[in-house]
C-alpha positions as CSV (number, residue, x, y, z in Angstrom):
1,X,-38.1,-35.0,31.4
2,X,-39.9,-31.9,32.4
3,X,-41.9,-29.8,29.7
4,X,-40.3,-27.9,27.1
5,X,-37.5,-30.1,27.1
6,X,-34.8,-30.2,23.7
7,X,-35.5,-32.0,20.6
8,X,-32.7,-34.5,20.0
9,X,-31.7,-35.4,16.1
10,X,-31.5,-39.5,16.4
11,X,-28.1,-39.5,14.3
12,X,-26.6,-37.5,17.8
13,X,-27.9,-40.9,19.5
14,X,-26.3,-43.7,17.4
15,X,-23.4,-45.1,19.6
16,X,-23.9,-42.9,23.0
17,X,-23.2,-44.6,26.2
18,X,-26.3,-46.2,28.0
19,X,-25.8,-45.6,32.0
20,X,-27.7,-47.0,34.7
21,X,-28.6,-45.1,37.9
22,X,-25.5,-45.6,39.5
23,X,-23.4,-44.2,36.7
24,X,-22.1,-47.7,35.8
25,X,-22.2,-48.6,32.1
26,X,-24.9,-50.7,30.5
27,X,-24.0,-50.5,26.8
28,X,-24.7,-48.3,23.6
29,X,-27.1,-47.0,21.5
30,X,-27.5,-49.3,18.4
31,X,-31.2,-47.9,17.2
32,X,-34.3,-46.4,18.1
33,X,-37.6,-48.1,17.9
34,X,-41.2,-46.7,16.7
35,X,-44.4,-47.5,15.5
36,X,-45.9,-45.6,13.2
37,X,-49.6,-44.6,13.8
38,X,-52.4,-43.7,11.1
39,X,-53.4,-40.4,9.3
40,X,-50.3,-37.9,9.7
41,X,-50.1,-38.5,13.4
42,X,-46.4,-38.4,14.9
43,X,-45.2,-42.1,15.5
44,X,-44.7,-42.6,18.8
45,X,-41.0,-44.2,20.0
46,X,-41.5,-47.6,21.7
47,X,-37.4,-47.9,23.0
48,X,-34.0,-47.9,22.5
49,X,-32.3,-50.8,21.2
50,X,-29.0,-51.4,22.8
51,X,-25.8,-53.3,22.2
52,X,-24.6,-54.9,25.6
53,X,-21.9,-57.3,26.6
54,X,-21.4,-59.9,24.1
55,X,-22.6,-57.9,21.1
56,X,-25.8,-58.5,22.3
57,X,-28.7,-56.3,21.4
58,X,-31.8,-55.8,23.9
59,X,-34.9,-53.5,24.0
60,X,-35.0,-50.5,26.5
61,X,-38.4,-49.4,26.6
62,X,-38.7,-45.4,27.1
63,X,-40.8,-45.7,30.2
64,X,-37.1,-47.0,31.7
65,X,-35.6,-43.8,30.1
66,X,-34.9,-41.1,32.6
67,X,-32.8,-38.8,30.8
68,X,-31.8,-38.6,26.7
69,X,-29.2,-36.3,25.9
70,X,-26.6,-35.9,22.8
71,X,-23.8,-37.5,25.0
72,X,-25.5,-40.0,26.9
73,X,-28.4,-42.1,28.1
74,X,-30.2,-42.6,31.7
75,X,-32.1,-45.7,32.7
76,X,-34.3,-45.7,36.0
77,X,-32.9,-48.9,37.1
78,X,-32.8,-52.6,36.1
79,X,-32.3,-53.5,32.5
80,X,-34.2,-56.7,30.6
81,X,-31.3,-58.7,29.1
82,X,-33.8,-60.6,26.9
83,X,-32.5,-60.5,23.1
84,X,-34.1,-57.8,21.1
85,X,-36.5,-59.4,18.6
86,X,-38.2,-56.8,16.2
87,X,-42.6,-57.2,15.5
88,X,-44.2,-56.7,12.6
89,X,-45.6,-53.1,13.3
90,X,-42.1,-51.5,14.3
91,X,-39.7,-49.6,12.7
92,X,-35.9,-49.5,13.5
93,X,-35.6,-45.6,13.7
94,X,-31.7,-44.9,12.1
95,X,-32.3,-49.1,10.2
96,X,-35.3,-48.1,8.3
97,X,-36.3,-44.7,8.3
98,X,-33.1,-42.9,7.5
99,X,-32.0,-42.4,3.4
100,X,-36.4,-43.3,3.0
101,X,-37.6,-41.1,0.0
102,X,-40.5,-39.2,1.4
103,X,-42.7,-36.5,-0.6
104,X,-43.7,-33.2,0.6
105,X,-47.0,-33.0,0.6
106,X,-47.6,-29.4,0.4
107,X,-45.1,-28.9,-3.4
108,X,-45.5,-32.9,-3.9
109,X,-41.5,-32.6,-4.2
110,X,-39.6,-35.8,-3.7
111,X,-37.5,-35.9,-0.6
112,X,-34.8,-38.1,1.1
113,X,-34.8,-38.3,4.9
114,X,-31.0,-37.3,6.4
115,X,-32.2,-37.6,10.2
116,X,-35.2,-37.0,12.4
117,X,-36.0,-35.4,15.4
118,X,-37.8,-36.9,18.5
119,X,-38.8,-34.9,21.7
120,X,-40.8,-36.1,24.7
121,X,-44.4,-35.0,25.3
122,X,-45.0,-32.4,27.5
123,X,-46.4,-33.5,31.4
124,X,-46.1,-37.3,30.0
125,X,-43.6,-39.9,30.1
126,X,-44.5,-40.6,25.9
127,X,-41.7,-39.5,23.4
128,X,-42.4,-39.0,19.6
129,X,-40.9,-38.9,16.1
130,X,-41.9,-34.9,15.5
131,X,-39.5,-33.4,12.9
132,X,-37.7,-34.8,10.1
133,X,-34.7,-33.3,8.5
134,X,-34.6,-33.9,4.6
135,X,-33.3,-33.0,1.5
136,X,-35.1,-32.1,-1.9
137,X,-34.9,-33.7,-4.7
138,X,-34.4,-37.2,-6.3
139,X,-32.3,-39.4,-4.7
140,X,-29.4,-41.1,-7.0
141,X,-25.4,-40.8,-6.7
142,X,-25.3,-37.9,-9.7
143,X,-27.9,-36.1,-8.2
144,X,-27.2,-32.3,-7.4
145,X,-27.0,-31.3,-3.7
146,X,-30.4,-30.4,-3.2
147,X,-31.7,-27.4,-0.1
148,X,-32.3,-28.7,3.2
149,X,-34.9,-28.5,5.4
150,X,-37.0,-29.5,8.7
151,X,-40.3,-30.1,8.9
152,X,-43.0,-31.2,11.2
153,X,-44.0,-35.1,10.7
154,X,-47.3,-34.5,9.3
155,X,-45.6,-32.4,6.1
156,X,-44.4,-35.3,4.8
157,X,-46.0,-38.7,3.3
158,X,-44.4,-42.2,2.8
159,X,-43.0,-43.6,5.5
160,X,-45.6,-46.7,5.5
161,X,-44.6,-47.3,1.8
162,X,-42.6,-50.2,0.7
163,X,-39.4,-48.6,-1.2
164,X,-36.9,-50.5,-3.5
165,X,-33.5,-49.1,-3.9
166,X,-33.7,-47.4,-0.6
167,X,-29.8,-46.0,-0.3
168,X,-28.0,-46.2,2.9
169,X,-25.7,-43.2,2.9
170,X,-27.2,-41.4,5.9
171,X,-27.6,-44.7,8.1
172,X,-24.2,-45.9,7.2
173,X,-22.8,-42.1,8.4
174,X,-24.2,-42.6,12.0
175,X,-22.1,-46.0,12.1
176,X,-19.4,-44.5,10.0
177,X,-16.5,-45.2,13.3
178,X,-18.0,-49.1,14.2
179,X,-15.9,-52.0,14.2
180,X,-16.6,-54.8,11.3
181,X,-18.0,-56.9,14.3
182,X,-20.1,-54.2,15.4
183,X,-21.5,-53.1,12.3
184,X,-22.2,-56.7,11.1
185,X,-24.1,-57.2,13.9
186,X,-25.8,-54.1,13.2
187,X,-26.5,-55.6,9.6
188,X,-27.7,-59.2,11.1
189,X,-30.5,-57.3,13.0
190,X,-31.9,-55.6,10.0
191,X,-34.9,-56.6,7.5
192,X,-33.1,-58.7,5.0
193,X,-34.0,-55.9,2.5
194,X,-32.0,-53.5,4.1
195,X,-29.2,-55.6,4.7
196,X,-28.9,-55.9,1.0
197,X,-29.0,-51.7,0.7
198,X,-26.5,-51.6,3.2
199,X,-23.9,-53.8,1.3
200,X,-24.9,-52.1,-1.9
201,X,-23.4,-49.1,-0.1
202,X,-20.5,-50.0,1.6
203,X,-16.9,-50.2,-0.4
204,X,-15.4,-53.5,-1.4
205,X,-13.1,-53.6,1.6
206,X,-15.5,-52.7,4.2
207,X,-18.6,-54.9,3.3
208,X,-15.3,-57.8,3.2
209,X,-14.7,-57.0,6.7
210,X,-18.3,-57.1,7.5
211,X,-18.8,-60.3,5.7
212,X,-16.2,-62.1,7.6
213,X,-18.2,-61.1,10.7
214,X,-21.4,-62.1,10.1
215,X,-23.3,-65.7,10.2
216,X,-22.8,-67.9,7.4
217,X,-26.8,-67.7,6.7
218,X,-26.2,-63.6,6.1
219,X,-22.9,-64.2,4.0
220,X,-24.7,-66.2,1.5
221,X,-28.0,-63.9,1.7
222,X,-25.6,-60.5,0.6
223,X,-23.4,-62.7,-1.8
224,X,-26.6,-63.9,-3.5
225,X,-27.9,-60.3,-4.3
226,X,-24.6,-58.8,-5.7
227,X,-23.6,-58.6,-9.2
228,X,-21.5,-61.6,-10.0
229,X,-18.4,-59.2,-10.8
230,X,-18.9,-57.3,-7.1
231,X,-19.1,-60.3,-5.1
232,X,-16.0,-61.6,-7.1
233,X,-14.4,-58.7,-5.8
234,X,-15.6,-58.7,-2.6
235,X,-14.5,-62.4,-2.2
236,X,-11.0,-61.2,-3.2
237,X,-10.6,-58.0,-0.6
238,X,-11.5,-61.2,2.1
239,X,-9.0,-63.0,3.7
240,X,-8.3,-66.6,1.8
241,X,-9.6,-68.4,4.4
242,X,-12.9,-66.6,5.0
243,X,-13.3,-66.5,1.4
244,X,-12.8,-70.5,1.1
245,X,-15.5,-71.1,4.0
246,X,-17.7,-68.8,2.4
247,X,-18.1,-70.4,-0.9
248,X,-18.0,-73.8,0.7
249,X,-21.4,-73.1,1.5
250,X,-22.8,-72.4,-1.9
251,X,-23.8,-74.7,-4.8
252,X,-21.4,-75.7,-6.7
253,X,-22.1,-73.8,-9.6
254,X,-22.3,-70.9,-8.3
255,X,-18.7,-71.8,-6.5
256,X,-17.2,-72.4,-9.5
257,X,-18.8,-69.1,-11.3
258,X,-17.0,-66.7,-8.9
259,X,-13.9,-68.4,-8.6
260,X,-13.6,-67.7,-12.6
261,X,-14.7,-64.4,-12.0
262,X,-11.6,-63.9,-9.5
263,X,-8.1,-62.5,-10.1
264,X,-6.2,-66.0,-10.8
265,X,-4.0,-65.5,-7.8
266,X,-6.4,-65.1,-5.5
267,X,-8.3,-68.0,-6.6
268,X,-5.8,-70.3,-6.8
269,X,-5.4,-69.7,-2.6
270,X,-9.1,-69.9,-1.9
271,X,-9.4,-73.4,-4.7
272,X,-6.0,-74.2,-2.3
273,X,-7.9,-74.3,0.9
274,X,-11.2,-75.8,-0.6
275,X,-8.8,-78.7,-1.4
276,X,-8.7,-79.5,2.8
277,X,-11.8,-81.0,4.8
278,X,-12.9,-77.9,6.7
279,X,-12.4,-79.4,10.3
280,X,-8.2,-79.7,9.5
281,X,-5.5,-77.0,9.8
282,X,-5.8,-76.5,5.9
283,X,-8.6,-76.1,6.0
284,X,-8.8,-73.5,8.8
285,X,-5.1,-71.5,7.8
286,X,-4.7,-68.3,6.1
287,X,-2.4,-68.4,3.1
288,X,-1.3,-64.9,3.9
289,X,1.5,-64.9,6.9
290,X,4.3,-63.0,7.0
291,X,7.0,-64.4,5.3
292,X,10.6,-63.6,5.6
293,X,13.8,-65.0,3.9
294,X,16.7,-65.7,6.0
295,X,18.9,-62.1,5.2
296,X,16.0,-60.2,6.1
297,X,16.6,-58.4,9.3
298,X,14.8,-57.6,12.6
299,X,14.0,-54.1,10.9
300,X,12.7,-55.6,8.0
301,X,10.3,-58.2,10.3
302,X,8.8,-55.3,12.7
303,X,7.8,-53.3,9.3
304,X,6.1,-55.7,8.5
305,X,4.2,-56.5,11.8
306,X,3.2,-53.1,12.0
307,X,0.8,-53.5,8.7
308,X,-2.6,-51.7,9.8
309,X,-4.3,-54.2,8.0
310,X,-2.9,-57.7,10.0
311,X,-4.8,-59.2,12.5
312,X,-3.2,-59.3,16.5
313,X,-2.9,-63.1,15.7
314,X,-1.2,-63.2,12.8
315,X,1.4,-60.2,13.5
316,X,2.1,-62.3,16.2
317,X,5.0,-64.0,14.7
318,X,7.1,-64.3,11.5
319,X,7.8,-67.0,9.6
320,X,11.1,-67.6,8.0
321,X,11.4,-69.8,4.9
322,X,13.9,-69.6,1.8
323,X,12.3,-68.4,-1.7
324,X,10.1,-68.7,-2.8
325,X,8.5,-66.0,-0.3
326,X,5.1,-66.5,-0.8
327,X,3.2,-70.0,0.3
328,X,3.5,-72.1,-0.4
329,X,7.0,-70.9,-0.1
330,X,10.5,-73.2,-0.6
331,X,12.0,-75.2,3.2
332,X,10.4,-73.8,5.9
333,X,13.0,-72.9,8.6
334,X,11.2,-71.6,11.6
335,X,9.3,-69.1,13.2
336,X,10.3,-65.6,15.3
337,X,8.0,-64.3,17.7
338,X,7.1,-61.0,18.2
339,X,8.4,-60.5,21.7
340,X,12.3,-61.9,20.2
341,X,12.3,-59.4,17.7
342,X,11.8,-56.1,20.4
343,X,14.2,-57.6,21.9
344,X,17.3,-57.7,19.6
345,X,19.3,-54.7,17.4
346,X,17.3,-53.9,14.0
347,X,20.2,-54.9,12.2
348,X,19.8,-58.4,13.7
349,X,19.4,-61.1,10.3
350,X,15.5,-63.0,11.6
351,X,17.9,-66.6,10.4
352,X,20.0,-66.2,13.5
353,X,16.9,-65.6,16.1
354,X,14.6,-67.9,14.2
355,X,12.7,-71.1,16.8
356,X,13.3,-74.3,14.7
357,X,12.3,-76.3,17.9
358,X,8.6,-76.1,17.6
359,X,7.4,-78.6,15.6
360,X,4.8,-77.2,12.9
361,X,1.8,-78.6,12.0
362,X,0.8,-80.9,8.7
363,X,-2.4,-79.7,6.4
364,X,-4.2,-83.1,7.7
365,X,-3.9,-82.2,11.7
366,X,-7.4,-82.3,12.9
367,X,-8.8,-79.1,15.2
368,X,-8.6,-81.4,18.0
369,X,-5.0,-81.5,17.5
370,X,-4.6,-77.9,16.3
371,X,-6.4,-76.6,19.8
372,X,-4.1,-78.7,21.7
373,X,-1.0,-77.8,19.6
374,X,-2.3,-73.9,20.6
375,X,-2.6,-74.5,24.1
376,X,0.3,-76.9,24.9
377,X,2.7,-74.0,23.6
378,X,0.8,-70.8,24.2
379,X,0.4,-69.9,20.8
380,X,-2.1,-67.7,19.1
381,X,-0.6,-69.1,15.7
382,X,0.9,-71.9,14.3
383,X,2.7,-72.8,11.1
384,X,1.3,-75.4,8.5
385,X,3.8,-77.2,6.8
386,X,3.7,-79.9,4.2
387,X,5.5,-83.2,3.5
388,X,8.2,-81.4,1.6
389,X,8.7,-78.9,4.0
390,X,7.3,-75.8,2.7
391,X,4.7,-73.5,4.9
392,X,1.8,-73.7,3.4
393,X,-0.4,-70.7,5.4
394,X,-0.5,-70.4,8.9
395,X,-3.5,-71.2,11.7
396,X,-4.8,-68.4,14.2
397,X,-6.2,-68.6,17.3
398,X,-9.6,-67.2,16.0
399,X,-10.1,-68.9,13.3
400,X,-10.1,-72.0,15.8
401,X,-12.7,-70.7,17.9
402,X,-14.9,-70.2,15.0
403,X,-15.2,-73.9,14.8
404,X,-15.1,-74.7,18.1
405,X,-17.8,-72.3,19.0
406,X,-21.6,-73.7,18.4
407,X,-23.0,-72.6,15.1
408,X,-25.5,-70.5,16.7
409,X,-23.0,-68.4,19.1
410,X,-24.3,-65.1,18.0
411,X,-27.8,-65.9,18.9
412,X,-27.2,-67.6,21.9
413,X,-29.4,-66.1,24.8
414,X,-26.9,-64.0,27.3
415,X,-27.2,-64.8,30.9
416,X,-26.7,-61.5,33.4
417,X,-24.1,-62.8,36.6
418,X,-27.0,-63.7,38.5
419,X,-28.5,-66.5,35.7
420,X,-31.5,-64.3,35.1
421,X,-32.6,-63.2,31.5
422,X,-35.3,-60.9,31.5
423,X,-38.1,-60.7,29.5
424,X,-39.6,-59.9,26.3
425,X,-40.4,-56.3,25.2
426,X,-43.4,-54.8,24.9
């Protein structure tokens, strides 16, 4: 970029399109890299970190930057599809530097840091970190709005300082629209330090979400550093099954702590699924399907499909079953797929359209026989019914590929079309 080009605010960056030469997409901006330097000396910014195909996340290094702008991203040509691995001397830009509590070091006022700036030296290819955009004042949730400001780097001090309690208010803004799956991975690429602010500050629903997203390593890492009554909470706002393989991994003790902890209805589902071995389809259903009773009607089943909160799979179908309603519920009559019930009158009662040909599965049915049970009758979710014939929960396409998938899926190297992976940063 030529001299005198614009300062850009990082938080305008976080989630812009990456293009390559050609205009074709490469991915988006997850984070900024930058070392910081000694004395009161601007960092300078190393790369971009960006989330590609796959969720994965790879390094960009600013001498293949051609062009930053609020809206979008140039690259000067090919891109390194190696995994991006953070050193010891960097800093994650929006990760680590935003919501940091900085002083001024002309008042000595405390500070927090709401964004900063970066620009690109003039005549050279070299970018740095030259304004930052704070706030005075203490940081804490009763605090009064305090005046903001902009100032050069070198006005402030404390950046290289280790901070406890660091919030996560201004980072978790620039990601406020990501998907669970997004943000978790996100989360998984932060200092485990941060990771914990970060699920101090999300909501009880959203850090669920998150959770159910991430590896098993970082579920028990965040569970482990919440209160007991949060992550009781937190373990309730998560579906039954994620909740169940989540305390499966943790001692005992501690298994048995939250579950007392929980409201006694949602335990009682999770302790239900912990009763299964984890590789059968009790262990791998959901106790939450819908359930209909026989005079409900096709009106009464597509309100219910419609709830915001149900997964593609499991508003997939219905599942028809006399009272009791919820599982596990009295006889188990059959299921109505979503494509049967656009196609009949609202008024339409789900008993007379129900499928009582397809045979449901038992709790015991291995994943072997649950996959094949999927893709013998092109299901993304099957019914899970017990000796006496009452559905117990129901098993989804994705929580099968969950277990099928190696343990390390999320970290497995990506390979471009052409079998070639790039190479390291730096």
């Amino acid at each position: 970029m030529a001299a005198g080009a614009p300062r850009i605010f990082v938080s305008h960056l976080a989630g812009v399109a990456v293009f390559d030469p050609n205009g074709d997409q490469v991915g988006r901006v997850r984070d900024l890299v930058a070392m910081l330097r000694v004395g009161r000396r601007p960092p300078r910014l190393l790369g971009v970190v960006v989330e590609v195909v796959g969720r994965r996340l790879i390094f960009l290094p600013m001498t293949r930057v051609s062009g930053v702008e609020s809206g979008q991203v140039i690259t000067t040509g090919v891109v390194n599809l190696r995994r991006f691995e953070q050193r010891p001397t960097e800093r994650l830009v929006l990760g680590e530097l935003l919501d940091r509590r900085v002083t001024l070091v002309e008042t000595g006022e405390q500070a927090t840091v709401l964004d900063v700036a970066i620009q690109q030296l003039p005549a050279r290819r070299d970018w740095e970190i030259d304004k930052v955009f704070v706030r005075r004042g203490k940081g804490g949730a009763l605090r009064r709005k305090g005046e903001t400001l902009t100032v050069e780097w070198s006005a402030v001090t404390g950046f290289s300082l280790e901070e406890h309690g660091q919030g996560a208010e201004n980072l978790l803004a620039t990601f406020e629209q990501l998907r669970p799956a997004d943000l978790a991975n996100v989360m998984h690429h932060l200092s485990p330090k941060r990771r914990a602010e970060v699920a101090a500050a999300l909501d009880d629903d959203r850090l669920a979400d998150v959770l159910e997203e991430l590896p098993d390593d970082d579920q028990v890492e965040i569970l482990g550093k919440l209160k007991d009554e949060r992550a009781a909470d937190v373990l309730e706002a998560m579906d039954p099954d994620d909740a169940a393989d989540l305390l499966s991994e943790l001692p005992e003790e501690d298994k048995e702590r939250l579950l007392t902890l929980m409201q006694p209805d949602d335990a009682a589902d999770v302790r239900r699924l912990l009763s299964y071995e984890e590789r059968t389809a009790g262990g791998l259903m959901t106790t939450e399907p819908i359930v209909l009773r026989p005079d409900a009607t096709v009106a009464d089943a597509l309100a219910r499909v419609r709830q915001q909160d149900l997964s593609p799979a499991l508003a997939a179908q219905v599942y028809v079953c006399r009272p009791p309603d919820e599982t596990p519920t009295g006889k188990y009559l059959g299921t109505v797929h979503f494509q049967r019930l656009l196609r009949d009158p609202p008024f339409t009662l789900v008993s007379s359209i129900v499928d009582s040909d397809l045979p449901p599965l038992s709790p015991d049915a291995s994943l072997p026989a649950v996959t094949s049970f999927l893709a013998a009758y092109n299901m993304v979710a099957a019914p899970v019914v017990d000796e006496s014939g009452s559905l117990l929960g129901a098993v989804t396409v994705d929580d099968v590929l969950d277990h099928l998938l190696p343990d390390d899926w999320r970290e497995t190297e990506f390979h471009s079309t052409d079998g070639s992976e790039g190479v390291p940063h730096g």
